[in-house]
C-alpha positions in Angstrom: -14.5 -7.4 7.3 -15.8 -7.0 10.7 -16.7 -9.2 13.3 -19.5 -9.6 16.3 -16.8 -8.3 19.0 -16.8 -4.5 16.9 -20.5 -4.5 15.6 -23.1 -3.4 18.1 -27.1 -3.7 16.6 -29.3 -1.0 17.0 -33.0 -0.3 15.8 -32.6 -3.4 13.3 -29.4 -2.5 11.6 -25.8 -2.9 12.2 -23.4 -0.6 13.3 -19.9 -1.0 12.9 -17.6 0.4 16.6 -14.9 1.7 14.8 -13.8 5.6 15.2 -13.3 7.8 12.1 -9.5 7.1 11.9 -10.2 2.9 12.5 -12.2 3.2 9.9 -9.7 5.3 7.0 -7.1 2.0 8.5 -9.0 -1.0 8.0 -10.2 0.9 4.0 -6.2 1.5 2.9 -5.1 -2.3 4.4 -8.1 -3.6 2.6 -7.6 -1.8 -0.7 -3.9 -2.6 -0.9 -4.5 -6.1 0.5 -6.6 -6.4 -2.7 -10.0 -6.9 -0.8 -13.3 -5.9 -1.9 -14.6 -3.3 0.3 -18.3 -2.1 0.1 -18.9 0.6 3.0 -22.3 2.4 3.9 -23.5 4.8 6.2 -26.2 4.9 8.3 -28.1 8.4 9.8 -31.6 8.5 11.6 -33.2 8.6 8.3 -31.8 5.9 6.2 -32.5 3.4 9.8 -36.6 4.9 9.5 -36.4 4.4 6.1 -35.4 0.5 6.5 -38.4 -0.1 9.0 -40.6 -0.1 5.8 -38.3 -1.3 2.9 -36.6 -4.7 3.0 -34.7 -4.1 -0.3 -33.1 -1.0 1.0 -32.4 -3.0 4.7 -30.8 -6.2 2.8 -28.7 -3.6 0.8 -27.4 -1.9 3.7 -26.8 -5.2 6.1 -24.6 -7.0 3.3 -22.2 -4.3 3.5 -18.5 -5.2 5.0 -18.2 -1.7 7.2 -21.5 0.3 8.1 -20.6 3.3 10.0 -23.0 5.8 11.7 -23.0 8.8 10.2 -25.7 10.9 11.9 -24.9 12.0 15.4 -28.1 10.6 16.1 -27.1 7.1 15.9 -24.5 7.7 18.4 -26.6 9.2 20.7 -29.1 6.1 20.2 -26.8 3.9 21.0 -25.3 5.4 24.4 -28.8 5.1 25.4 -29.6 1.7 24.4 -26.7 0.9 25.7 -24.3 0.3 23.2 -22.3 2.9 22.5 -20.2 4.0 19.2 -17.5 5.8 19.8 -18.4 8.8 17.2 -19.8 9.9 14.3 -18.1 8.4 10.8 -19.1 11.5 8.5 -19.6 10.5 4.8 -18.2 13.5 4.0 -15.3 13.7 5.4 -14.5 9.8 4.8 -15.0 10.6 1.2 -12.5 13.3 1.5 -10.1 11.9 3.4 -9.8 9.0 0.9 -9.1 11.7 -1.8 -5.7 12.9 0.3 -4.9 9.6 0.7 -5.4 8.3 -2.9 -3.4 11.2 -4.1 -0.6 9.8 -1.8 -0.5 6.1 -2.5 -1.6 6.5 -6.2 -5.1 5.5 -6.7 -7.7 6.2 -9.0 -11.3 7.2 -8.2 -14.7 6.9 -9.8 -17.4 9.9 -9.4 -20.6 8.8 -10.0 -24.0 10.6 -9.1 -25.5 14.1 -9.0 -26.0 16.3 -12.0 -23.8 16.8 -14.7 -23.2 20.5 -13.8 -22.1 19.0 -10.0 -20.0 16.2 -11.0 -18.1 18.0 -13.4 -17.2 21.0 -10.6 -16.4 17.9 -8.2 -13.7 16.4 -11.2 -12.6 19.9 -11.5 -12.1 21.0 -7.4 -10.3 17.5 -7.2 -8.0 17.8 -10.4 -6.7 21.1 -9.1 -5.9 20.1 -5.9 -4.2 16.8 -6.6 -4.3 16.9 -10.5 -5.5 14.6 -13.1 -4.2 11.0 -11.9 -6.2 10.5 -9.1 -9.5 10.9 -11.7 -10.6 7.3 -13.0 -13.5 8.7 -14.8 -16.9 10.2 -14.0 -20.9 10.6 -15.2 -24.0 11.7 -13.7 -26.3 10.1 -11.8 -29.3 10.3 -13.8 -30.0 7.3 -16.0 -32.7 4.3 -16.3 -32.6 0.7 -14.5 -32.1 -0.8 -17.7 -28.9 2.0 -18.1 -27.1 -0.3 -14.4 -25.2 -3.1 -15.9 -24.0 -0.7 -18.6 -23.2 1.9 -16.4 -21.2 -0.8 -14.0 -19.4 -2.5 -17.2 -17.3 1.2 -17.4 -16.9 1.9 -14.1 -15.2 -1.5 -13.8 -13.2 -0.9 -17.1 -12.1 2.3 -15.9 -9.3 1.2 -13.4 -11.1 2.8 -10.6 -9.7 1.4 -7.2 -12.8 3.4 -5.2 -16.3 4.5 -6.3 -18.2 6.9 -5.0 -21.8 7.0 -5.5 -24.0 10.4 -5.1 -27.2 9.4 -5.5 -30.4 9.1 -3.1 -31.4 7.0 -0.5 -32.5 4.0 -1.9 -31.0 4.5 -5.0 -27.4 4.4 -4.1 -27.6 1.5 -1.4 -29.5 -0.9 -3.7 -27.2 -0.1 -7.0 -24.0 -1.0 -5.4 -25.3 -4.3 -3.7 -26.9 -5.2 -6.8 -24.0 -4.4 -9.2 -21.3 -5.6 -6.5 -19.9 -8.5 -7.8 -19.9 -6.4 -11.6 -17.6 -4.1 -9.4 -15.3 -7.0 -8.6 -12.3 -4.6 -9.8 -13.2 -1.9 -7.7 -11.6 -2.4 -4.4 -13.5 0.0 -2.3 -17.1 1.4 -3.0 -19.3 3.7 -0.7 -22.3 6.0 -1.3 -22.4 9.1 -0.4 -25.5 10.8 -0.5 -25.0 14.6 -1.1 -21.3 14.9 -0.4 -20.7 16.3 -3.9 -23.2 19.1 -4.1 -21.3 20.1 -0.3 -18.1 19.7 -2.2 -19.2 21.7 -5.1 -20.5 24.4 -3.4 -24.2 24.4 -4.6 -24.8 23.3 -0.9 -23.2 25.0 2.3 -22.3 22.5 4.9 -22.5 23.5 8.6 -20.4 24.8 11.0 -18.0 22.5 12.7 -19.6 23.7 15.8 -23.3 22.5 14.7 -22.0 19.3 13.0 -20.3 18.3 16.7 -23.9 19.2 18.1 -25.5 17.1 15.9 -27.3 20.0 14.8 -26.0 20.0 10.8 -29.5 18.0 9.6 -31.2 21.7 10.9 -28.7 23.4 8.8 -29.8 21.7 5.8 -33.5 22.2 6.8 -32.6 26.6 6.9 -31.4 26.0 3.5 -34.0 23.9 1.9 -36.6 23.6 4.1 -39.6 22.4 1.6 -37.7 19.5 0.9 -36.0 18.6 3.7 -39.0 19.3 6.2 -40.7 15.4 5.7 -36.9 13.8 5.8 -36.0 15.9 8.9 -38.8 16.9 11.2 -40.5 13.7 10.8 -38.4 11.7 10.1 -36.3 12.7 12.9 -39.7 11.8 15.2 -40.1 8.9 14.0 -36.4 8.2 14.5 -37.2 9.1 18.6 -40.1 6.7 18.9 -37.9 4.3 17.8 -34.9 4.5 20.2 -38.1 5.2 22.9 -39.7 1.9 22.0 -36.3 -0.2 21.7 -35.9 1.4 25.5 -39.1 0.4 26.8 -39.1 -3.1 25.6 
C-alpha cells in the first residue's frame, strides 16, 4: 500500500507522509479497487506504549497505511528531521468516510464502546444519511474466546469498512489478529474514542486547540483521574524519546 519513498520512521514505528486528503484518496481507490485496507493511527501514547509491548508494535507495523494522529508526532518528526506534512485525525477520517460511504453506497460496521454509545452512534449516523450506510453493530465488551465469533458476523454482514472503538492494545491487536477473517471487509481502522466524541458523552476540543496540539489537555480538564498517567506522563516520556533519538 505504501512504499519507502512516502514512509518516514520515527521513534521505532512507521509513519506514513500522506496529508489528510491523500490519505481519504488512496482508502476509496483501494476499497473500490477491491483491496484489503487495514489503517492505524499513531499519537505519542500508542508510540510509548510500543517501547514496552512487542505484540502491540507488530500489530501496528503490519498495517498498509499508519498515519499520525497526534500533533505530537508531527512535531517529532520536523525535528528529527523527517517531517509529515500534518496531522491525520481519527476522528475526522472516520467521519469523512461516513460522507463518502453515504455517496458511493457502502456499508459500515460499528464495533466498540458501550452498548448505550454504540447505539447513539447507529442512531446520529442513520439520521443523517439513513439506514443503508449501517452494516450492523455491537459493543465492544466481550471475552478473547468471544474474537472469532465476533469476526465470523462482522464478515457476514456485508460491511465494506469497520470501525473499531476499543482501547489501546485492544483494538490494534484484534484487527491484526482477525485480519485475514475480515478478508470481506475492504477497509478496517481503529479508532479509539471517536464514538463516545461522536456521541456526545465526550466533548471534543476546539478547532483552535486541536491545531495547537493542545486537544490531549482538553481531555485531561475533562477527565483528569484517568487521563493524568496516559497524558502527563506519558506525554514525558514521549519527549525523552524524540530528545534521545536527537542526541544519538
Amino acid at each position: 500500500m505504501t512504499n519507502n519513498i512516502t514512509r518516514r520512521t520515527l521513534l521505532g514505528t512507521d509513519v506514513d507522509s500522506f496529508t489528510f486528503n491523500q490519505t481519504v484518496d488512496i482508502i476509496i481507490d483501494g476499497i473500490n479497487s477491491g483491496k484489503n485496507i487495514h489503517h492505524v493511527c499513531v499519537n505519542a501514547a500508542k508510540v510509548v506504549a510500543m517501547q514496552t509491548n512487542p505484540i502491540l508494535k507488530k500489530s501496528v507495523l503490519n498495517a498498509d497505511i499508519i498515519s499520525p494522529d497526534g500533533q505530537s508526532i508531527v512535531w517529532a518528526s520536523k525535528i528529527l528531521g523527517k517531517p509529515l506534512p500534518e496531522r491525520v485525525n481519527g476522528t475526522n477520517l472516520m467521519e469523512k468516510l461516513i460522507h463518502v460511504s453515504y455517496k458511493q453506497n457502502l456499508k459500515i460496521y460499528f464495533l466498540g464502546a458501550t452498548q448505550e454509545v454504540v447505539e447513539k452512534v447507529v442512531s446520529r449516523y442513520r439520521q443523517e444519511y439513513g439506514d443503508k450506510i449501517i452494516a450492523g453493530y455491537r459493543n465492544g465488551y466481550f471475552d478473547k474466546s468471544e474474537e472469532a465469533l465476533v469476526a465470523k458476523q462482522i464478515e457476514s454482514s456485508g460491511a465494506n469498512i469497520l470501525f473499531v472503538a476499543m482501547p489501546t492494545p485492544i483494538k490494534e491487536n484484534f484487527l491484526f489478529i482477525n485480519k485475514k477473517a475480515l478478508k470481506s471487509v475492504e477497509f478496517i481502522m481503529g479508532v479509539g474514542g471517536s464514538f463516545d466524541v461522536v456521541s456526545g458523552i465526550t466533548k471534543r476540543a476546539p478547532k483552535w486547540m486541536q491545531q495547537c496540539g493542545l486537544e490531549w489537555f482538553f481531555r485531561l480538564l475533562q477527565e483528569p483521574r484517568r487521563m493524568f498517567k496516559r497524558y502527563l506522563i506519558g506525554n514525558t516520556k514521549f519527549v525523552l524519546l524524540v530528545l534521545k533519538e536527537l542526541f544519538k
